[in-house]
C-alpha positions as CSV (number, residue, x, y, z in Angstrom):
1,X,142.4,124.1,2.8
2,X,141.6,127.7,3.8
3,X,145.1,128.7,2.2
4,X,145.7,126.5,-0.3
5,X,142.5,128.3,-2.3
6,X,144.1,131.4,-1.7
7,X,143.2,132.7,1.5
8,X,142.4,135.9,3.1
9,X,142.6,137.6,-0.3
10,X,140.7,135.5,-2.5
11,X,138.2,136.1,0.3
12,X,138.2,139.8,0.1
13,X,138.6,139.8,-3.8
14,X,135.2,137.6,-4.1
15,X,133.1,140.3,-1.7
16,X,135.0,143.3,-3.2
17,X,133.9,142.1,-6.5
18,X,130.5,141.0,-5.8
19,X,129.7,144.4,-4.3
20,X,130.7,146.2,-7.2
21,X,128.6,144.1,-9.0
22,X,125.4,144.4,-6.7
23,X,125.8,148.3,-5.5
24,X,124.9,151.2,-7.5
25,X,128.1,153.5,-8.3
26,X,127.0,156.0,-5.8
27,X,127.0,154.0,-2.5
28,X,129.5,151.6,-3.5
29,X,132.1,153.3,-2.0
30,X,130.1,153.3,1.5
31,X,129.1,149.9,1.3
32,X,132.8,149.0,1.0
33,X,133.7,151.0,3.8
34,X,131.1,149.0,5.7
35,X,132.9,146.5,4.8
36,X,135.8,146.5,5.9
37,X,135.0,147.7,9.1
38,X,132.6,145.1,9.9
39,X,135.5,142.6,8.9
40,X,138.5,144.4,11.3
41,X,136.0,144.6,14.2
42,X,135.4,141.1,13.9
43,X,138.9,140.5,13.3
44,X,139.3,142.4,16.5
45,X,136.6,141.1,18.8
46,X,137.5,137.5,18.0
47,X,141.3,137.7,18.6
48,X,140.3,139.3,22.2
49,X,137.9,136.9,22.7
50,X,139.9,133.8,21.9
51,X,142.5,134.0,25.1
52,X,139.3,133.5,27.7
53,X,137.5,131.0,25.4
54,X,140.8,129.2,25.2
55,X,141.4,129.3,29.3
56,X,138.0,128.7,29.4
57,X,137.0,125.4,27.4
58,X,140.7,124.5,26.2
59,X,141.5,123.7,22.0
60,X,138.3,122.1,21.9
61,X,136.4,125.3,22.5
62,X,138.4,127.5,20.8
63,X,137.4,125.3,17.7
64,X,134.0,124.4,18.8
65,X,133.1,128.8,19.2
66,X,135.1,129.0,15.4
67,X,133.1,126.2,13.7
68,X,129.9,127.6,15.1
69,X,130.8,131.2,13.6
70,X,131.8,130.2,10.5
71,X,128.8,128.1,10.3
72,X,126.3,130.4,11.0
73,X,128.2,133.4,8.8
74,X,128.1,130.2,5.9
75,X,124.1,129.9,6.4
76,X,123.3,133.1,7.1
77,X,125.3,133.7,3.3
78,X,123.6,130.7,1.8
79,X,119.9,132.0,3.2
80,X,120.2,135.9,2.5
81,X,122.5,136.4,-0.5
82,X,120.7,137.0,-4.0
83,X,121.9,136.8,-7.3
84,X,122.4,140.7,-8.9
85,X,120.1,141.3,-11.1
């Protein structure tokens, strides 16, 4: 499902875009950069992580640990993101 609605960079488009909308011009450019390196550390830390969660708990906790991230990054959205005014 994840790639059939585009992916990676549909992802990146819709937070690029919504910070533009939210930021004022003179720290969008820092919250951008915030961005993206909270997104390559995490990109980071997870594929390290996943070889000793895998020999760890098997398929079923490789998936278990993604569901719960993606979970709590999907309410933590849902509970702290406001409309721009």
């Amino acid at each position: 499902m994840y790639s059939l609605f585009g992916g990676y960079t549909t992802s990146l488009l819709g937070t690029y875009t919504f910070l533009a909308a939210s930021t004022p011009p003179h720290q969008r450019t820092s919250r951008i950069a915030l961005l993206h390196v909270c997104s390559t550390v995490g990109w980071v830390a997870g594929t390290m992580a996943s070889p000793g969660i895998f020999h760890s708990w098997g398929y079923s906790g490789t998936f278990i640990t993604s569901l719960a991230f993606a979970s709590t990054g999907l309410a933590l959205t849902s509970l702290l993101l406001t409309e721009p005014p």
